[in-house]
C-alpha positions, 0 to 999 in steps of 0.5 A: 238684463240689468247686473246688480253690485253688492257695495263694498263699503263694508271690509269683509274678511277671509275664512276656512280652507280651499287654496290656489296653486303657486310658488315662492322663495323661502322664508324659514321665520316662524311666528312666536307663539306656533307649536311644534308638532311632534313628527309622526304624528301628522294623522293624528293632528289632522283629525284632531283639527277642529275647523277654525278653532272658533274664537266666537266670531267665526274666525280661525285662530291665526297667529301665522300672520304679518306677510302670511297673510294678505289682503285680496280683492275678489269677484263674486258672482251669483248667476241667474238660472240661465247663466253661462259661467263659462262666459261670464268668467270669459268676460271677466279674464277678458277685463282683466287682460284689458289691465294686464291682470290675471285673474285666479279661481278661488273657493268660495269659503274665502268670504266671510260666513256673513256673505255666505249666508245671503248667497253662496257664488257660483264663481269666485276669481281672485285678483292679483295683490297688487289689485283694487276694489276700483279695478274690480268694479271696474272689470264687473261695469266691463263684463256685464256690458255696460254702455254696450248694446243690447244682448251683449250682457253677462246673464248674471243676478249680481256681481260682489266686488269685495276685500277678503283676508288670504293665507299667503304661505309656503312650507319648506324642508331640507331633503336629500332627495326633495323631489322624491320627498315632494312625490311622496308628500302628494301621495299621501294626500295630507296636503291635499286634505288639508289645503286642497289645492297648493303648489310644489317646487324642488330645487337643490336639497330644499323642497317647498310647498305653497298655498295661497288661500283661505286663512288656515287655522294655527291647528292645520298649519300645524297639521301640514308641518307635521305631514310633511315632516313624517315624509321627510323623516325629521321633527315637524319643527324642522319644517319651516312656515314662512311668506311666499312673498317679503314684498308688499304688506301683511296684516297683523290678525290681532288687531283686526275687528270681528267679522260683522254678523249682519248681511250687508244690503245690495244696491241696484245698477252699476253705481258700486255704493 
């Protein structure tokens, strides 16, 4: 069957909260303007979190920004009914290997609630930072077959190759014990709620928490702080938010534009619009 692409013409940004796994150096800067949160209080704030903090345009309020947050390329799929997603992600990890790519699951709440609303994806991966919209396309035109012969076709409806906006963070506490603090941290399971997935790394008497994914509202940053402060027994400011990575470019969240309300149109075959 013929695979279709939506245009990518159009930047779309990122939203809400899911994550992947990962880890990174620490970077103990906080931005101007992030509240503390108290310690102990972590519950509380968590409750108190209303999801994006909507500024009027669906967006979270994010001033954790700059090398906190990035810009990613990512592969949508919306599968026929007789679809095998495991072949079809297959097939996609295949062309990127082909690039020396790896690729990474992500949520789907990645994607601008615009796009959400035309069709919610069975599969979403993440391409590498260093990553384009050409490689994406290019990965697509590989897996669903084109110029291959005849049943070597991905059975997918369409394939979006599209930039979004991701969190990029890690959070860092000094402890005597880090790797009792980090098992009691995951526990508790406040990390869990609030970012779903993460990654946890200890070394020497510093115990580090990583997320890479949809951008967090400045409530949830500040939730998780605090969360992992009362575990450590030190105030939430004690808790430092910084990049998991100094190398490549941030974004300045105050001066991008709104997400587009409307729902960008599809174009048949392969072309990329």
């Amino acid at each position: 069957m013929d695979g279709r692409v939506l245009s990518a013409s159009v930047v779309l940004l990122a939203a809400l909260l899911a994550g992947c796994t990962g880890g990174g150096p620490d970077f103990p800067a906080q931005p101007s303007g992030a509240g503390d949160a108290a310690a102990g209080t972590g519950d509380a704030a968590l409750a108190q979190v209303t999801q994006g903090q909507d500024l009027g345009n669906g967006r979270p309020e994010v001033s954790y920004d700059g090398l906190m947050v990035r810009r990613r390329v990512v592969i949508a799929v919306h599968s026929g009914i007789n679809a095998e997603l495991k072949g079809v992600r297959a097939k996609l990890d295949a062309a990127a290997a082909a690039r020396n790519m790896v690729l990474d699951a992500t949520s789907p709440s990645v994607l601008e609630p615009a796009v959400l609303q035309h069709v919610t994806p069975e599969l979403i991966v993440a391409l590498p930072a260093s990553a384009t919209l050409d490689d994406g396309r290019a990965m697509v035109d590989q897996a669903v077959g084109e110029g291959a012969g005849e049943g070597t076709e991905v059975p997918a409806e369409h394939f979006h190759v599209l930039p979004v906006l991701v969190h990029d963070l890690q959070f860092s506490v000094e402890s005597a014990g880090p790797a009792a603090l980090a098992a009691a941290v995951d526990k508790e399971g406040i990390l869990s709620d609030a970012l779903g997935n993460y990654g946890t790394t200890v070394g020497g008497s510093q115990a580090t928490f990583s997320y890479t994914g949809p951008l967090l509202g400045d409530g949830t940053v500040e939730s998780v702080r605090a969360g992992i402060a009362r575990q450590a027994h030190v105030a939430a400011s004690a808790v430092a938010v910084g990049p998991r990575s100094p190398a490549g470019t941030g974004v300045d969240m105050a001066a991008e534009p709104p997400w587009d309300p409307e729902v960008i149109e599809e174009k048949p075959g392969h072309t990329h619009g």
